[in-house]
ZAFIKOL-59578 format. One line per 5 residues: number of its first residue (from 1); their letters; for each residue y negated, x negated, z of C-alpha. Coordinates in nm, 2 decimals. Example, Ala and Ser with C-alpha at 12.3 -4.5 7.8 and 13.67 -1.06 7.14 Angstrom:
% residues 2
1> AS> 0.45 -1.23 0.78; 0.11 -1.37 0.71
***
This chain:
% residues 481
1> XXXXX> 0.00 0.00 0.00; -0.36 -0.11 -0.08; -0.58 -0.17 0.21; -0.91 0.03 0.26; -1.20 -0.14 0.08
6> XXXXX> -1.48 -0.36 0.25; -1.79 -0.18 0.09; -2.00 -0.41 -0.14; -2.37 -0.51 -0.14; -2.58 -0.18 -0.23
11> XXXXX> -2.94 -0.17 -0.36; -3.10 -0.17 -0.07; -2.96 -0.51 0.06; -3.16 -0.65 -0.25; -3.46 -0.58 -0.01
16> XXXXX> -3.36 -0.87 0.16; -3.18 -1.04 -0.07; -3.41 -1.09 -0.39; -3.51 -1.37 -0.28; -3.21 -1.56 -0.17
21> XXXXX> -3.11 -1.63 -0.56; -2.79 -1.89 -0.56; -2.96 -2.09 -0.78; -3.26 -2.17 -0.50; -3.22 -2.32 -0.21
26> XXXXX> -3.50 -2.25 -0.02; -3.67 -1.93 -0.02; -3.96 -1.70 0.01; -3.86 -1.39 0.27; -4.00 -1.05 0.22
31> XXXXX> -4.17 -0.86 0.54; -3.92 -0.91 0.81; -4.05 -0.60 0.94; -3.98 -0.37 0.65; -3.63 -0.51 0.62
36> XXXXX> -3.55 -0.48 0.96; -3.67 -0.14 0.99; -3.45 -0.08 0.61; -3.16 -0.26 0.77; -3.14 -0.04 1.10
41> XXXXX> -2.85 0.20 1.04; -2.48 0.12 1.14; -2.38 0.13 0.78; -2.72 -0.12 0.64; -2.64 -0.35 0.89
46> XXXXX> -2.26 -0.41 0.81; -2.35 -0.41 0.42; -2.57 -0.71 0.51; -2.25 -0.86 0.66; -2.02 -0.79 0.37
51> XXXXX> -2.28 -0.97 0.12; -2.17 -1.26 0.33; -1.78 -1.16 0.29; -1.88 -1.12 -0.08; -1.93 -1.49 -0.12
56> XXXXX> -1.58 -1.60 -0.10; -1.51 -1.37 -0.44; -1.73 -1.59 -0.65; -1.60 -1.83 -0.93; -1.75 -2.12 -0.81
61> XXXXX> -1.62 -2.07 -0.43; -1.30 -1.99 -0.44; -1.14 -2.03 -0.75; -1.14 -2.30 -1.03; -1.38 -2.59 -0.91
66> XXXXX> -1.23 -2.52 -0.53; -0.84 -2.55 -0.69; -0.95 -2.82 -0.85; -1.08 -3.00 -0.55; -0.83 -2.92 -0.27
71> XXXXX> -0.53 -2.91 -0.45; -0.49 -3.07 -0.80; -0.61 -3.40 -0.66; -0.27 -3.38 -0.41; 0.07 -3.42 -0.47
76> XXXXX> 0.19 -3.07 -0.49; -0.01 -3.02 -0.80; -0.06 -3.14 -1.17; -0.34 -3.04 -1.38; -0.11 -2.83 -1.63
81> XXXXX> -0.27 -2.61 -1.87; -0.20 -2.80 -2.23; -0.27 -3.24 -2.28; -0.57 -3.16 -2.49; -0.78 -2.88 -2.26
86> XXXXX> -0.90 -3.08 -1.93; -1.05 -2.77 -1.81; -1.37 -2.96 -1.76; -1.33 -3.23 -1.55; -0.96 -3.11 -1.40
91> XXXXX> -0.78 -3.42 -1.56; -1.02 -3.61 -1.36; -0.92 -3.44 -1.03; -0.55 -3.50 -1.10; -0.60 -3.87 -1.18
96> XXXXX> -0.88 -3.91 -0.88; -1.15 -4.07 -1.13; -1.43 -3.76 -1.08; -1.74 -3.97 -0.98; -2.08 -3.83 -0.82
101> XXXXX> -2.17 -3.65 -1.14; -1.82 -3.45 -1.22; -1.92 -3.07 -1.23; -1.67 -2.96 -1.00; -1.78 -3.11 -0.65
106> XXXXX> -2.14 -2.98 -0.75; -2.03 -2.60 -0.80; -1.82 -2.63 -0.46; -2.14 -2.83 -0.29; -2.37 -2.53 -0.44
111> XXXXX> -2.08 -2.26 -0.41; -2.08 -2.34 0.03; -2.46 -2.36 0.06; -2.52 -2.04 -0.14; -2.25 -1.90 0.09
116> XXXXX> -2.46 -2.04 0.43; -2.80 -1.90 0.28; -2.63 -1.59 0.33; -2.50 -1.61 0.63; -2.86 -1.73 0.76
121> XXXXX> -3.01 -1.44 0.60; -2.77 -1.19 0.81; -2.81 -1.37 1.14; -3.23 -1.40 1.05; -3.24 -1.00 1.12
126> XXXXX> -2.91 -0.84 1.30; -3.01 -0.98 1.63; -3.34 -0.77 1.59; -3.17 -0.45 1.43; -3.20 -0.11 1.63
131> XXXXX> -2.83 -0.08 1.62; -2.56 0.02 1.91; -2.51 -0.32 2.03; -2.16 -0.37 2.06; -2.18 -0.31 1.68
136> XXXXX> -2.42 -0.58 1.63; -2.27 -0.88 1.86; -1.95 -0.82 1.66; -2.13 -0.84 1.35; -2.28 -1.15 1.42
141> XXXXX> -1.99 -1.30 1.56; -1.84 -1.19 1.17; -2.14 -1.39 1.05; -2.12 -1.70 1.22; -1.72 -1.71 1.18
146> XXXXX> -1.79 -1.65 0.80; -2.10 -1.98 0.83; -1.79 -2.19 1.03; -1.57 -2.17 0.73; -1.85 -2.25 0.44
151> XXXXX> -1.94 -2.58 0.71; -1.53 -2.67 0.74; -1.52 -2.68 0.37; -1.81 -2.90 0.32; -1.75 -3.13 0.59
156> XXXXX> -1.38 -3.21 0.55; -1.47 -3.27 0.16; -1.80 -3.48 0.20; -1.77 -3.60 0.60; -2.20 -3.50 0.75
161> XXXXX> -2.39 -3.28 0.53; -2.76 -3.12 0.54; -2.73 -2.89 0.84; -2.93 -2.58 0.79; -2.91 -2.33 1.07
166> XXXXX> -3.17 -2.06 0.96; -3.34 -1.93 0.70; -3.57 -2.25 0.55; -3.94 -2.15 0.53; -4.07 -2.38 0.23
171> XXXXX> -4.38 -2.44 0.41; -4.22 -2.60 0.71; -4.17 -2.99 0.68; -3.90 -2.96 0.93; -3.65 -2.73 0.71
176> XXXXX> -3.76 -2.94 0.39; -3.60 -3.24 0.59; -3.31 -3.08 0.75; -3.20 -2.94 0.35; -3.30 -3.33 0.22
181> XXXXX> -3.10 -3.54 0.49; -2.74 -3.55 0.60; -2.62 -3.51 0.99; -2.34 -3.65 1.10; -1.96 -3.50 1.07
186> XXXXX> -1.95 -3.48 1.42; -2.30 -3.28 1.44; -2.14 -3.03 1.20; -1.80 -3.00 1.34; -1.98 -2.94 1.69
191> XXXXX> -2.20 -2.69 1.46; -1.92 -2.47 1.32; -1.72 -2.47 1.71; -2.03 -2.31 1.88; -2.01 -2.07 1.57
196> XXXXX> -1.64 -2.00 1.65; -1.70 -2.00 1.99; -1.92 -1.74 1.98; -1.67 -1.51 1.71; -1.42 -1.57 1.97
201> XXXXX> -1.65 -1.39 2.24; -1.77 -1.09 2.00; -1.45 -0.98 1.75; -1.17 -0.73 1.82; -0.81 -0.84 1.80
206> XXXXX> -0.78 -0.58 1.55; -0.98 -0.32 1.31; -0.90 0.03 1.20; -0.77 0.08 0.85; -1.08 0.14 0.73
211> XXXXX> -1.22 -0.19 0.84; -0.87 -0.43 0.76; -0.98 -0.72 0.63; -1.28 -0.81 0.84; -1.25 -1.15 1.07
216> XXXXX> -1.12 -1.04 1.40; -1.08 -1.27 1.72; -0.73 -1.41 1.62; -0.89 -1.54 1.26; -1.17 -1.74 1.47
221> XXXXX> -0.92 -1.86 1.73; -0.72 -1.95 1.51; -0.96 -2.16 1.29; -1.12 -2.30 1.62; -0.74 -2.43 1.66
226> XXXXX> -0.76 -2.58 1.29; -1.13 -2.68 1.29; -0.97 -2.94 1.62; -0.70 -3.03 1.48; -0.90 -3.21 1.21
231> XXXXX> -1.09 -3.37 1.48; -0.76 -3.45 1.65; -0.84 -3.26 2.02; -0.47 -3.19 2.01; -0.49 -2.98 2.38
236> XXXXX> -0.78 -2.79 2.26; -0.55 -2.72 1.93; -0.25 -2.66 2.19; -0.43 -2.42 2.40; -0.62 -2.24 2.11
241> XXXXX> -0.26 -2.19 1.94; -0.09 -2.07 2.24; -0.38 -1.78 2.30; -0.28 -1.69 1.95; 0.06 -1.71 1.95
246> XXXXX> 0.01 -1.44 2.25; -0.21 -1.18 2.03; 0.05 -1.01 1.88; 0.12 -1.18 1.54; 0.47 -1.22 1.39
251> XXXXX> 0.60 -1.36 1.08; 0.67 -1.17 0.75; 1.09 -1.17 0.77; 1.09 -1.26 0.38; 0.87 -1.57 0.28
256> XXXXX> 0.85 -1.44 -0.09; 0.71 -1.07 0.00; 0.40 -1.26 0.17; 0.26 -1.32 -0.16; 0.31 -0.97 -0.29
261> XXXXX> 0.09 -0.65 -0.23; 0.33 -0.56 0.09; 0.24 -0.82 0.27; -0.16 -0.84 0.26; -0.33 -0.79 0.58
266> XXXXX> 0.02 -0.76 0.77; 0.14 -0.86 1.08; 0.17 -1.28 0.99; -0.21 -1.18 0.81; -0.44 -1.37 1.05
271> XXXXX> -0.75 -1.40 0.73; -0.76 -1.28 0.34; -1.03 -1.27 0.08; -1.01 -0.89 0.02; -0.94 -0.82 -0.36
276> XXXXX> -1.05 -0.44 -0.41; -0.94 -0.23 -0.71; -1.27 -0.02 -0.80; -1.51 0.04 -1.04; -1.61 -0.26 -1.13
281> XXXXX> -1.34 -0.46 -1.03; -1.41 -0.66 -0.72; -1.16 -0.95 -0.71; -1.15 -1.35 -0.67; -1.28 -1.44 -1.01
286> XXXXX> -1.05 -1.58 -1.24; -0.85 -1.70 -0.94; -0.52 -1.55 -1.06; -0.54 -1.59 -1.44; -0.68 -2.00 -1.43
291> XXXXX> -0.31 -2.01 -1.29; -0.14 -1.81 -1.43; 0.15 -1.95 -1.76; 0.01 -2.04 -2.06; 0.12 -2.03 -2.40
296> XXXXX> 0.36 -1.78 -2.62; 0.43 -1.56 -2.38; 0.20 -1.67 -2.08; -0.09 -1.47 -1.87; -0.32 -1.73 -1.81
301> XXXXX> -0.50 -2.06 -1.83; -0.20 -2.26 -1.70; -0.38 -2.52 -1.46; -0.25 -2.61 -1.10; 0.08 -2.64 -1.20
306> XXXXX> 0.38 -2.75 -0.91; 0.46 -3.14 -0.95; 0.81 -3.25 -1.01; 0.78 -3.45 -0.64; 0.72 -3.10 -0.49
311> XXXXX> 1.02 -2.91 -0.65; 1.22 -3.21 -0.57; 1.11 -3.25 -0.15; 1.24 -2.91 -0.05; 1.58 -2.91 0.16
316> XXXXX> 1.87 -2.71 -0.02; 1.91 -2.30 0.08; 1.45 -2.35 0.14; 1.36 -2.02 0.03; 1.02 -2.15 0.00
321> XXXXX> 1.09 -2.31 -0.37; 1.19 -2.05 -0.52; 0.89 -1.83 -0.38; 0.65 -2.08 -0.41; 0.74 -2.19 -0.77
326> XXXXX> 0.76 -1.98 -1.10; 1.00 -2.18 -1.29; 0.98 -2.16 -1.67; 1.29 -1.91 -1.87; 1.33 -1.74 -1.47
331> XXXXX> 1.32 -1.39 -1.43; 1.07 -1.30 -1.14; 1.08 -1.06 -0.86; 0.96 -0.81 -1.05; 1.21 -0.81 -1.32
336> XXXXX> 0.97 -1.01 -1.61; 1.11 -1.26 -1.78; 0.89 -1.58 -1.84; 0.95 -1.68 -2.15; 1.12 -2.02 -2.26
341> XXXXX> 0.79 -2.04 -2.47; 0.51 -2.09 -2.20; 0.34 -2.42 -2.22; 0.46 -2.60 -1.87; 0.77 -2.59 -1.70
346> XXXXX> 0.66 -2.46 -1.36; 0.36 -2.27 -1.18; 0.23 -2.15 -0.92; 0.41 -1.84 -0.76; 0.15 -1.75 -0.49
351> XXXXX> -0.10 -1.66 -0.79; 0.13 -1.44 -0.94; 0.05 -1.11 -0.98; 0.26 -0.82 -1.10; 0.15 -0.62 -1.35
356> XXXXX> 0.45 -0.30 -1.32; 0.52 -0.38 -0.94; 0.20 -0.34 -0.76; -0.15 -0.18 -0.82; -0.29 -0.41 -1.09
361> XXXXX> -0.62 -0.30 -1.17; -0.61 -0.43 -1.49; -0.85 -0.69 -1.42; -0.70 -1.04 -1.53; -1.08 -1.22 -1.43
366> XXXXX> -1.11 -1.00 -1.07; -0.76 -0.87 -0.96; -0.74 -0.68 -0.70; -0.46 -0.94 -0.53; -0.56 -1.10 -0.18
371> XXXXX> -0.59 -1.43 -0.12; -0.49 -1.57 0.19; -0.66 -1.80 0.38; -0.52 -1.87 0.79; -0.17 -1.73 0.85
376> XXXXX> 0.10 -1.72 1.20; 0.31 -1.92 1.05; 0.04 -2.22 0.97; -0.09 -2.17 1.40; 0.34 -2.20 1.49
381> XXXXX> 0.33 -2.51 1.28; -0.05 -2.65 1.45; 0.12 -2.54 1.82; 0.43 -2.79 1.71; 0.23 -3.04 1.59
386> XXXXX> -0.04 -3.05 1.88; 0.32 -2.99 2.15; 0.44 -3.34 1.99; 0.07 -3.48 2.10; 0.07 -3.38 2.41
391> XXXXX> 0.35 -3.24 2.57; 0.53 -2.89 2.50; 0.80 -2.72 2.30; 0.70 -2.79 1.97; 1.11 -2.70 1.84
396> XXXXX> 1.04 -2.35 1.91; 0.75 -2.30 1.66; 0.92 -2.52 1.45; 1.20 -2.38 1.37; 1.05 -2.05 1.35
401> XXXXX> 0.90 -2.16 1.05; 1.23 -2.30 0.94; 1.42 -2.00 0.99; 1.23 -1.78 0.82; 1.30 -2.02 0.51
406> XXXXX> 1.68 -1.98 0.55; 1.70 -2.32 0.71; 1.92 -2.41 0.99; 1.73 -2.49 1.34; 1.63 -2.87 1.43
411> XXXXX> 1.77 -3.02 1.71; 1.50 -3.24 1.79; 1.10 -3.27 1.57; 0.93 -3.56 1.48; 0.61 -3.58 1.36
416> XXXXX> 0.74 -3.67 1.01; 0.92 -3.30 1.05; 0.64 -3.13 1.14; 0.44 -3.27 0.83; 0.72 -3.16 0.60
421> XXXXX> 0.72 -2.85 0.73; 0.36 -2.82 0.63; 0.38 -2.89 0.29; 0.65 -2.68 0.19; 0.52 -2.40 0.41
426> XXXXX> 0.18 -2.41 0.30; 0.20 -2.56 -0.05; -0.09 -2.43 -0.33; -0.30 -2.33 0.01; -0.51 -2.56 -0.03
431> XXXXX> -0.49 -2.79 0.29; -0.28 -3.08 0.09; -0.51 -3.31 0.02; -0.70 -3.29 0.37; -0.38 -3.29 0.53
436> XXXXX> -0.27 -3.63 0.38; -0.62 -3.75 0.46; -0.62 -3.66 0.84; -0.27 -3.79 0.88; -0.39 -4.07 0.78
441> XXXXX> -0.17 -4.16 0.47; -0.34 -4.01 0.17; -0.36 -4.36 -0.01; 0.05 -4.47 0.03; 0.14 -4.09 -0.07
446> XXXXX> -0.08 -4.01 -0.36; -0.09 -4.38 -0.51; 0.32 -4.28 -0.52; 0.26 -3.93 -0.72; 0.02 -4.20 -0.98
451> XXXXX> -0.29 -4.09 -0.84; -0.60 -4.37 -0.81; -0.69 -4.34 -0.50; -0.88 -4.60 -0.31; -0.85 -4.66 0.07
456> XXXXX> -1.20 -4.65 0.19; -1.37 -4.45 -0.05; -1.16 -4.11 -0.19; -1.07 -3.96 0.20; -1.42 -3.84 0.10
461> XXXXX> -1.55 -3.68 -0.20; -1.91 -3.83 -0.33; -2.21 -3.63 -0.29; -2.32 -3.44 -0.61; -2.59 -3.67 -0.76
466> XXXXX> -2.74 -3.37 -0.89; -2.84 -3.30 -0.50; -2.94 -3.69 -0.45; -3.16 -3.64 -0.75; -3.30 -3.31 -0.59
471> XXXXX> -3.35 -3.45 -0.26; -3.54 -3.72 -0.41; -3.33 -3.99 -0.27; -3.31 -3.88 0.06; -2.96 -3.77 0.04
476> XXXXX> -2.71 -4.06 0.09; -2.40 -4.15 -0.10; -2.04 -4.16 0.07; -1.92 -4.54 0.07; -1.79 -4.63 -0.26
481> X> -1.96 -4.43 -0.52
***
């Protein structure tokens, strides 16, 4: 079944939007009083809110530039699609030769700030909105958990950025600076945890059906758990799991039906970019069809496609291959047939969608298909990982995970088992490449899968020189670019 539908900007959130164009960072605002006094209903409030959700449906933040960046450059992915089409600057992904000036890391750079601007321009006005307040500290709390995950993108892909924390007024020389000059990693990562900290405090463990979808206390817990791990505070990470792991989640008893229509927003469902079948179609664009088979016979663009060291890594009787991978001449779940014909021999499963089976809206560019972003089964496998670190059961979790995949249980886990888990568990989530980074061992594994990457200079990716050149200089380049 289709879950209810998040309601979309409306014309009157252009009253205090106009001016927030993606293309401009800084920004005139209208009257704050008119807008506050347009913005006071219940309904005008949470559409301001949603314009924020909205973000994460755009081309250039979720879809090809951001597959491009977070999982083409590991080693679960090649750049597919045929020898001659490089998709722009994909072949330079998958050989880890983009430089400051490859389009991709731009788009995602611009994609995450357009997203913040957004999220500033909510939090500008809902603390002032005549609304009930228990309705507005759970709408901010929405907001700022929405602002963490923009900040964790940019800072796990360029280390510090420009911290902006409000809405910049172009005649203040303070916001010019804070927009021109980088803070530290540490600034934002300390940043994005008060955000959580205070979506923790505000959102309900659950919704209503006609508000499935929205981030709820579990999704910010839960990304305050991953948000530490990164910064390796393995008992914060422990702790943070375990409140989880107490809210009431479970995992999805069949691995393959998490990718299909029955199992959006279920009970393993912690956070999903909501795909919404209406009129227009309001879906990740191109998302689905940039992965989808190419060729006689194929749906799609073909890029992203599983690497031969993936297929190869899984154990025998893992589930997770055959879910995970859409092998070339197999029939799939729903009964198609992919023909012998398509141009690579394998793609990605978990952007499949089915066009008999569930309730295509017969959108290839904006399907209607969720795409998920924090699930239980990734927080089991954080709790094991963090239980290794610093004490605890980390088998339990573990083999949860393992279970569900038709695997046998582990007598004992190491920290190599844990990572393993991971990658089959979560592969085409796009966590590889950061994960190899953090682990510290992104150079021996990727150099292995014929990648070029350089210890010292690719754990980070260089900042776009299009915003050096806009800064005028005062941006500063990451070491080796």
């Amino acid at each position: 079944m289709k879950k209810p539908i998040i309601t979309i900007i409306t014309g009157l959130m252009l009253v205090s939007l106009a001016s927030c164009n993606d293309d401009e960072f800084l920004a005139v605002q209208p009257s704050k009083e008119t807008t506050e006094q347009a913005l006071s209903s219940p309904t005008a409030a949470t559409e301001l809110v949603n314009a924020v959700y909205n973000k994460f449906l755009s081309f250039n933040e979720s879809s090809f530039s951001w597959i491009g960046v977070t999982s083409i450059t590991s080693d679960d992915a090649d750049k597919g699609s045929d020898p001659g089409d490089n998709g722009t600057d994909k072949d330079l992904m998958d050989a880890l030769t983009f430089t400051s000036n490859t389009i991709s890391i731009n788009e995602v750079w611009e994609a995450n700030y357009q997203g913040i601007s957004r999220a500033n321009q909510a939090l500008q006005y809902l603390p002032d909105l005549d609304i009930d307040e228990t309705l507005k500290a759970r709408l901010i709390g929405e907001t700022r958990f929405l602002r963490s995950m923009f900040y964790f993108r940019l800072v796990r892909m360029f280390g510090g950025v420009p911290l902006i924390q409000g809405v910049p007024d172009i005649q203040n020389q303070d916001d010019i600076n804070a927009a021109n000059n980088r803070v530290s990693k540490e600034d934002i990562y300390a940043f994005i945890t008060a955000d959580l900290q205070n979506a923790v405090e505000n959102l309900p463990t659950s919704y209503p059906n006609t508000d499935l979808g929205r981030a709820t206390k579990g999704a910010a817990l839960s990304l305050l758990a991953k948000v530490n791990m990164y910064q390796e505070n393995w008992q914060e990470v422990y702790d943070l799991t375990n409140e989880v792991m107490g809210l009431g989640y479970s995992l999805t008893p069949d691995y393959e039906d998490v990718w299909k229509e029955i199992g959006e927003n279920n009970s393993e469902s912690i956070f999903e970019i909501q795909g919404r079948g209406e009129t227009p179609n309001k879906g990740v664009e191109g998302y689905f069809v940039v992965q989808g088979a190419r060729g006689a016979g194929g749906w799609g663009w073909g890029f992203n496609t599983p690497s031969e060291d993936l297929a190869s890594s899984y154990e025998e009787g893992d589930t997770r291959r055959d879910a995970t991978i859409i092998f070339r001449g197999e029939t799939l779940w729903d009964g198609f047939l992919v023909a012998e014909t398509v141009s690579n021999p394998m793609y990605n499963q978990k952007a499949y969608v089915s066009k008999t089976m569930e309730s295509f809206n017969g959108g290839d560019w904006e399907s209607n298909k969720n795409v998920r972003i924090l699930r239980y089964a990734e927080v089991l496998l954080m709790n094991a990982e963090a239980a290794l670190k610093v004490g605890g059961d980390a088998l339990t979790p573990l083999n949860l995970v393992r279970n569900r995949a038709g695997l046998e249980s582990l007598n004992t886990v190491t920290q190599q088992d844990v990572w393993k888990e991971r990658r089959w568990e979560l592969a085409f989530e796009h966590d590889r490449f950061f994960d190899l980074v953090r682990q510290g061992r992104a150079g021996q594994v990727l150099r292995a899968h014929g990648k070029n990457f350089v210890d010292g200079k690719n754990e980070l990716f260089p900042i776009p020189q299009a915003q050096i050149d806009l800064s005028k200089g005062k941006l500063t380049q990451n070491p080796g670019y």
